[in-house]
N, C-alpha and C positions, 0 to 999 in steps of 0.2 A: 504494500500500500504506500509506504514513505516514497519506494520508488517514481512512480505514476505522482506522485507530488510533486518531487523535483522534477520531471521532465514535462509537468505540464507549467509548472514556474520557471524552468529554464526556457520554453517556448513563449510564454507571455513576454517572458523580460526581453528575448530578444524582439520579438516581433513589435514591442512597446520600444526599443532603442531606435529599429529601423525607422519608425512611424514618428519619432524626435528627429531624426535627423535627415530626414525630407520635407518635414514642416520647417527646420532653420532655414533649407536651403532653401525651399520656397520663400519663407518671407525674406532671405538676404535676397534674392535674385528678384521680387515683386520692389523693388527700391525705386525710389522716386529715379526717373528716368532723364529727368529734365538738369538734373546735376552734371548729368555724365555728357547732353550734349553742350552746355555751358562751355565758353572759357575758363579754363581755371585762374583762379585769382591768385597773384604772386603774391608773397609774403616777402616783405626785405630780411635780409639777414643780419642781424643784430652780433655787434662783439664788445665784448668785454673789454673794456683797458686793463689792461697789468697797472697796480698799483705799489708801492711801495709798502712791503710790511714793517709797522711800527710796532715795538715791543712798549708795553707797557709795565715794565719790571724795573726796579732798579738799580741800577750795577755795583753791587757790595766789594770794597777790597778787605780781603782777609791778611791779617798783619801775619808778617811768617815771628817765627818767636825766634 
């Protein structure tokens, strides 16, 4: 009997896996359509300056004896 339970739940879960991942592909592939024929809009490319690291510690001298 346990048998006949795991292969009818190893049958659900797959058949319930395939039925997830044709619903994704549907709804990615049903995607606004009107984007893709658009120009795509440039974005500028932004840099960083390199700045000078300051420490903010301050520099102890150790007296030698």
């Amino acid at each position: 009997m346990a048998v006949i339970r795991v292969a009818i739940s190893a049958a659900l879960g797959v058949l319930v896996t395939f039925a997830l991942i044709i619903l994704m592909y549907k709804l990615i592939d049903s995607g606004n359509k009107d984007l893709d024929e658009k120009e795509a809009i440039k974005i500028p490319e932004f840099v960083q300056v390199d700045r000078d690291l300051t420490e903010n510690v301050k520099q102890t001298q150790i007296e030698k004896p």
